[in-house]
BAMAR-62833 format. One record per residue: residue number from 1; x, y, z of N, C-alpha, C in turn. Coordinates in steps of 0.1 Angstrom, whole numbers, m for minus. Example, Ala and Ser with C-alpha at 12.3 -4.5 7.8 and 13.67 -1.06 7.14 Angstrom:
<r nr="1" n_px="132" n_py="m57" n_pz="78" ca_px="123" ca_py="m45" ca_pz="78" c_px="132" c_py="m33" c_pz="78"/>
<r nr="2" n_px="128" n_py="m22" n_pz="71" ca_px="137" ca_py="m11" ca_pz="71" c_px="129" c_py="0" c_pz="79"/>
***
This chain:
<r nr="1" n_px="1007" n_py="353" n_pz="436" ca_px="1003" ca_py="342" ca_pz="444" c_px="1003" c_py="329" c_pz="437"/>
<r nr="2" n_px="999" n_py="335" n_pz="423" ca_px="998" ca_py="315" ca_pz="420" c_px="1010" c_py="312" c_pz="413"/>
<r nr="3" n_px="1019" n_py="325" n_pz="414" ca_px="1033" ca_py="318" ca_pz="406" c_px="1041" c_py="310" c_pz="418"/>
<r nr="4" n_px="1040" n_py="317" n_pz="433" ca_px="1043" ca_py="310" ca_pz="438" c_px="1041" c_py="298" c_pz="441"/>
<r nr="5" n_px="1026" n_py="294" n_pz="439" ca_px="1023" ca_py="280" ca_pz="442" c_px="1026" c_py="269" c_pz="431"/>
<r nr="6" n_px="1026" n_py="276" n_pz="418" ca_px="1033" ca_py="264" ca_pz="407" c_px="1048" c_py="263" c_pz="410"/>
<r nr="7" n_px="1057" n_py="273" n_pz="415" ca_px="1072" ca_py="268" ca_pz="421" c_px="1071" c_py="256" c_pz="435"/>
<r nr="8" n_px="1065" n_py="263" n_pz="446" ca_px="1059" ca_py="250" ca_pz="452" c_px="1057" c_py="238" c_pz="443"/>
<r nr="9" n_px="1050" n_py="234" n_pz="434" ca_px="1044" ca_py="221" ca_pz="427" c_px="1058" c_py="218" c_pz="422"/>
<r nr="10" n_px="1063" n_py="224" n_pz="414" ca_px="1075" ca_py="222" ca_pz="408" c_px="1087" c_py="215" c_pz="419"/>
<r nr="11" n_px="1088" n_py="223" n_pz="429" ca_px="1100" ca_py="217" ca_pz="440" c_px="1091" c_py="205" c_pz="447"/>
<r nr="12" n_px="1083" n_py="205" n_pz="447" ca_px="1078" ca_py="189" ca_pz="452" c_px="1084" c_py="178" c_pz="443"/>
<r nr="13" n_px="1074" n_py="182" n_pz="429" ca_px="1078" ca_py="168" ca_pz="422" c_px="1096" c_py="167" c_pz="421"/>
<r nr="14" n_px="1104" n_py="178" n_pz="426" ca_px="1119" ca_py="172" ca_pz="423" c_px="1122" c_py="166" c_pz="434"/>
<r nr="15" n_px="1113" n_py="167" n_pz="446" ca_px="1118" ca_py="160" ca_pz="459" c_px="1119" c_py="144" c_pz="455"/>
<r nr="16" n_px="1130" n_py="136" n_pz="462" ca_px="1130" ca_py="126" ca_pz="461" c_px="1136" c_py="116" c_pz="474"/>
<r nr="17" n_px="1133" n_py="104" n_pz="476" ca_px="1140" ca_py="98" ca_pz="484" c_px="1142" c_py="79" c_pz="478"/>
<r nr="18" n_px="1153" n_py="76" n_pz="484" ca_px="1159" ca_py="60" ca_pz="480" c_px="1158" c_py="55" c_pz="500"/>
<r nr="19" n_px="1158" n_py="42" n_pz="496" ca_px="1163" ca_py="32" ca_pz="510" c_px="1178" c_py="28" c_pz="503"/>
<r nr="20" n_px="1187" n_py="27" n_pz="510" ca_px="1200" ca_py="22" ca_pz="507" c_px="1204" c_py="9" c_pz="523"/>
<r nr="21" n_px="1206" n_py="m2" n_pz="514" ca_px="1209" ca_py="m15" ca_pz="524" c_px="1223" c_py="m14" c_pz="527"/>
<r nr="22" n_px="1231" n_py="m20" n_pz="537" ca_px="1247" ca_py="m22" ca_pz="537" c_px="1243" c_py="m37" c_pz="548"/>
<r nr="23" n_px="1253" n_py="m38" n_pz="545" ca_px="1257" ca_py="m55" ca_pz="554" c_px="1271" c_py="m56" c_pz="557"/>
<r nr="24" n_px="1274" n_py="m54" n_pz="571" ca_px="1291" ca_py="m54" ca_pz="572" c_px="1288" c_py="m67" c_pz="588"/>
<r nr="25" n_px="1302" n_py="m70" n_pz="587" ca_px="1309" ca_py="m78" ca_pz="592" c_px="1311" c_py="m69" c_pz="608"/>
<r nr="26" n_px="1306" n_py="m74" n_pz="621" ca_px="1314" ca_py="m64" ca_pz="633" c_px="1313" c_py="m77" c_pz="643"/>
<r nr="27" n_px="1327" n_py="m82" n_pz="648" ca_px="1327" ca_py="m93" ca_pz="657" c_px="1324" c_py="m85" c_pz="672"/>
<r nr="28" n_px="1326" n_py="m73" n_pz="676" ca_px="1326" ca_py="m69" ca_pz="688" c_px="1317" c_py="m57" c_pz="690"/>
<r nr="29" n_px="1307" n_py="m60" n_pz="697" ca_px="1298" ca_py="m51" ca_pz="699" c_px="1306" c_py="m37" c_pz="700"/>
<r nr="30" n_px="1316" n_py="m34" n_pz="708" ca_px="1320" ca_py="m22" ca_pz="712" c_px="1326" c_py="m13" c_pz="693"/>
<r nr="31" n_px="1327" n_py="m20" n_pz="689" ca_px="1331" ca_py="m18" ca_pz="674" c_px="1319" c_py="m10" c_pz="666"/>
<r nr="32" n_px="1308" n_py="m13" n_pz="668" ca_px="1298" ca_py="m11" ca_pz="664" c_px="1295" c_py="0" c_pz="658"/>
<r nr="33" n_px="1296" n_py="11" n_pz="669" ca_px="1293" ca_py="27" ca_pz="666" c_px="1304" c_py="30" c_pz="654"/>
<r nr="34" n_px="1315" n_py="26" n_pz="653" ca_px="1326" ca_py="30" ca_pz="641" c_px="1320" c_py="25" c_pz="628"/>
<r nr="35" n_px="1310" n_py="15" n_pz="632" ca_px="1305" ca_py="10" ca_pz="617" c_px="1296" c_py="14" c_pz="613"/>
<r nr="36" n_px="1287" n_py="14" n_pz="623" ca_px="1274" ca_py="25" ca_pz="617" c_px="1279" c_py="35" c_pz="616"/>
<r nr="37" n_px="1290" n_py="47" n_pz="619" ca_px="1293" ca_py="61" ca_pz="614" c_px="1300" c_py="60" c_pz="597"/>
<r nr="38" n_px="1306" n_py="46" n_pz="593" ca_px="1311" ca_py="43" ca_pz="578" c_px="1299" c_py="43" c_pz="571"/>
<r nr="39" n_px="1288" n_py="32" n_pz="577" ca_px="1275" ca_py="30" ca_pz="566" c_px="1273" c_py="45" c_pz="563"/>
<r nr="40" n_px="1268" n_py="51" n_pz="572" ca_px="1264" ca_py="67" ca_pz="574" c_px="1270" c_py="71" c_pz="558"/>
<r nr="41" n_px="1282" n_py="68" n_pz="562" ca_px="1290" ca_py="80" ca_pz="552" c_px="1289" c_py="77" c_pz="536"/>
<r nr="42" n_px="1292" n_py="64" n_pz="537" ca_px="1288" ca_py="52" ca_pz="521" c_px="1273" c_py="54" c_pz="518"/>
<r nr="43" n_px="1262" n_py="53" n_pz="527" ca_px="1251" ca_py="64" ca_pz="521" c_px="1250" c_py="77" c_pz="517"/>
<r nr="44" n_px="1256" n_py="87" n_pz="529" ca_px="1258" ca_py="95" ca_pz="519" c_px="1268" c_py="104" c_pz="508"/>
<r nr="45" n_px="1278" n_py="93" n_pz="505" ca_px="1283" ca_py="95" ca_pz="492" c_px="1273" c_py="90" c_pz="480"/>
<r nr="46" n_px="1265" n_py="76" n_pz="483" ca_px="1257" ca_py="71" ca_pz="472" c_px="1246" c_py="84" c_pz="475"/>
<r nr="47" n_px="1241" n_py="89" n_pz="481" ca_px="1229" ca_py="102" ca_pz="483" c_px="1236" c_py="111" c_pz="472"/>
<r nr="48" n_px="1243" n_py="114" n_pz="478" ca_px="1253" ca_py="127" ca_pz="467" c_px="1251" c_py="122" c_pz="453"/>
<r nr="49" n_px="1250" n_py="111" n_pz="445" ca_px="1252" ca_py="107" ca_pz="435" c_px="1238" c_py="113" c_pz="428"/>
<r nr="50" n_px="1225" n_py="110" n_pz="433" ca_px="1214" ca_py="117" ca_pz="426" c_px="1209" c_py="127" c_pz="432"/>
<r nr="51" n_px="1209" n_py="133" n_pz="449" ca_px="1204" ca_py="142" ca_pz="451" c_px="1216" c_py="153" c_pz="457"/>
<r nr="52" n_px="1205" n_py="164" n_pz="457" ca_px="1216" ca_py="180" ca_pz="460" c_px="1214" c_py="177" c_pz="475"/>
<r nr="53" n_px="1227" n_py="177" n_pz="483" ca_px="1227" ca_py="184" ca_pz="498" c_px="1213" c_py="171" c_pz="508"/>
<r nr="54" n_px="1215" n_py="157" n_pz="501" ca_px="1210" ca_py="151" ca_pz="509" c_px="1208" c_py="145" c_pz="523"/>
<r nr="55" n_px="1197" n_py="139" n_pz="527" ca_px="1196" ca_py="141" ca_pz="543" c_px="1196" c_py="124" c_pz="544"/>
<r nr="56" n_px="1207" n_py="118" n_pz="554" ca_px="1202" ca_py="103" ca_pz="560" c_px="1197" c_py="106" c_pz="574"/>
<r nr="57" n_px="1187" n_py="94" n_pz="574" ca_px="1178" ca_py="89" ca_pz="581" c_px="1179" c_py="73" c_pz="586"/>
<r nr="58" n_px="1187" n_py="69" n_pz="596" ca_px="1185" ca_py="57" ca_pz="601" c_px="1172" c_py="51" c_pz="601"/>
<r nr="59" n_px="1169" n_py="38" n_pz="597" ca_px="1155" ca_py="35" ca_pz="594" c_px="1158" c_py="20" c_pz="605"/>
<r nr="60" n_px="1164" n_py="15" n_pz="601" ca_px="1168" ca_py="3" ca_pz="611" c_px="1183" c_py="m3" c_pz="613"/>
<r nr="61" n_px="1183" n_py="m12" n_pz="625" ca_px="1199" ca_py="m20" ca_pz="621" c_px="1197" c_py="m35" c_pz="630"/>
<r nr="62" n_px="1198" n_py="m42" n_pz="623" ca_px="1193" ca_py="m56" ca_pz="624" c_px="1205" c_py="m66" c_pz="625"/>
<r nr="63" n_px="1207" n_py="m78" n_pz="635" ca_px="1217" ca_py="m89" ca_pz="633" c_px="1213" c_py="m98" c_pz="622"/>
<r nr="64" n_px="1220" n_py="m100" n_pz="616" ca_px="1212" ca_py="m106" ca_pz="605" c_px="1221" c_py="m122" c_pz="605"/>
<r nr="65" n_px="1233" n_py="m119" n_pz="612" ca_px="1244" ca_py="m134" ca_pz="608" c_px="1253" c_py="m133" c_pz="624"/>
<r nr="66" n_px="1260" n_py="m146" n_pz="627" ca_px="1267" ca_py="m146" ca_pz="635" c_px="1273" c_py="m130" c_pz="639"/>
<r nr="67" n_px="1279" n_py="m124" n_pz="629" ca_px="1288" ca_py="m112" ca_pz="633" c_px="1284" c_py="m104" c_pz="619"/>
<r nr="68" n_px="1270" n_py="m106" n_pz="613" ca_px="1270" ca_py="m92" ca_pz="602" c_px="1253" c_py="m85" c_pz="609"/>
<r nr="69" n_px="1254" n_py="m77" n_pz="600" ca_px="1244" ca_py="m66" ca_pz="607" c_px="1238" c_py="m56" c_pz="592"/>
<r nr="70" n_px="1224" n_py="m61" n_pz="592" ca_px="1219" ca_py="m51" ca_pz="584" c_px="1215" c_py="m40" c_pz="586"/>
<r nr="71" n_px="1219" n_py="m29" n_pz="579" ca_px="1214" ca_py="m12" ca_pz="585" c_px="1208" c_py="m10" c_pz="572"/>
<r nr="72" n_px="1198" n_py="0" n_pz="572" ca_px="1191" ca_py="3" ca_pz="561" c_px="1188" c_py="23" c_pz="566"/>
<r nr="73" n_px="1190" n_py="26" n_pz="556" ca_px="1196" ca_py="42" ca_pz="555" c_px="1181" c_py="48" c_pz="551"/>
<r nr="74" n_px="1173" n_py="56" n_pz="548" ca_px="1167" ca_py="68" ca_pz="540" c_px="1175" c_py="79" c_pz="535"/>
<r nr="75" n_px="1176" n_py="83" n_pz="526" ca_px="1182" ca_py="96" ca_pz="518" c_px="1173" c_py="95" c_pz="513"/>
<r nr="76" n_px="1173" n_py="114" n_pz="512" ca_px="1157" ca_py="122" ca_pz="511" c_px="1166" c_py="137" c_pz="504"/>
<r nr="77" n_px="1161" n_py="138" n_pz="493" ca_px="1169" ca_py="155" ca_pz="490" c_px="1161" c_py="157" c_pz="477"/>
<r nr="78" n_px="1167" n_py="171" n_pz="464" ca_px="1164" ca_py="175" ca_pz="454" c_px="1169" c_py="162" c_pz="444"/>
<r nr="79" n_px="1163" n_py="160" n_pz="436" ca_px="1169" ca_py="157" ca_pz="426" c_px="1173" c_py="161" c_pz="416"/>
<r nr="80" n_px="1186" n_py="160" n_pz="418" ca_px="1195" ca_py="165" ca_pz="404" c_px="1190" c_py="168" c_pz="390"/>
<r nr="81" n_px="1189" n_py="177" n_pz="386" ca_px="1187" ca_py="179" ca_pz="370" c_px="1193" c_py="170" c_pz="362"/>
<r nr="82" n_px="1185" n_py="164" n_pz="352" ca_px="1190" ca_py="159" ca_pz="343" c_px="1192" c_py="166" c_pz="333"/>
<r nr="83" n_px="1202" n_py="165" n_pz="323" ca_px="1207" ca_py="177" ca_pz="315" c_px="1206" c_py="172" c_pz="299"/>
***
């Protein structure tokens, strides 16, 4: 029982998560969904960089300029072993 619970403590502290920002350019609302499904993916390639098998999480998406738009991501996973 208590080996199990120091593996528990152990997989916690490797849990991790980042916010990741993007800022793109979309003149036409109908355009829109094609750009949020790129941020998506540009988070999680940068997710992939420190964690295993990461999860995004839409947190917001904001007009921020005439035609740009800030989206802000969560990625949440293991963190990678450092070696």
């Amino acid at each position: 029982m208590m080996l199990r619970l120091n593996e528990r403590v152990r997989n916690i502290k490797k849990l991790g998560f980042k916010h990741i920002y993007t800022i793109f350019p979309c003149v036409f609302k109908r355009n829109l969904p094609s750009f949020i499904y790129d941020a998506e993916k540009s988070a999680r390639e940068k997710g992939a960089q420190d964690y295993e098998n990461p999860s995004v999480e839409l947190v917001s998406i904001q007009k921020v300029g005439f035609v740009k738009y800030l989206v802000v991501w969560k990625v949440r996973g293991y963190r990678k072993q450092q070696i």
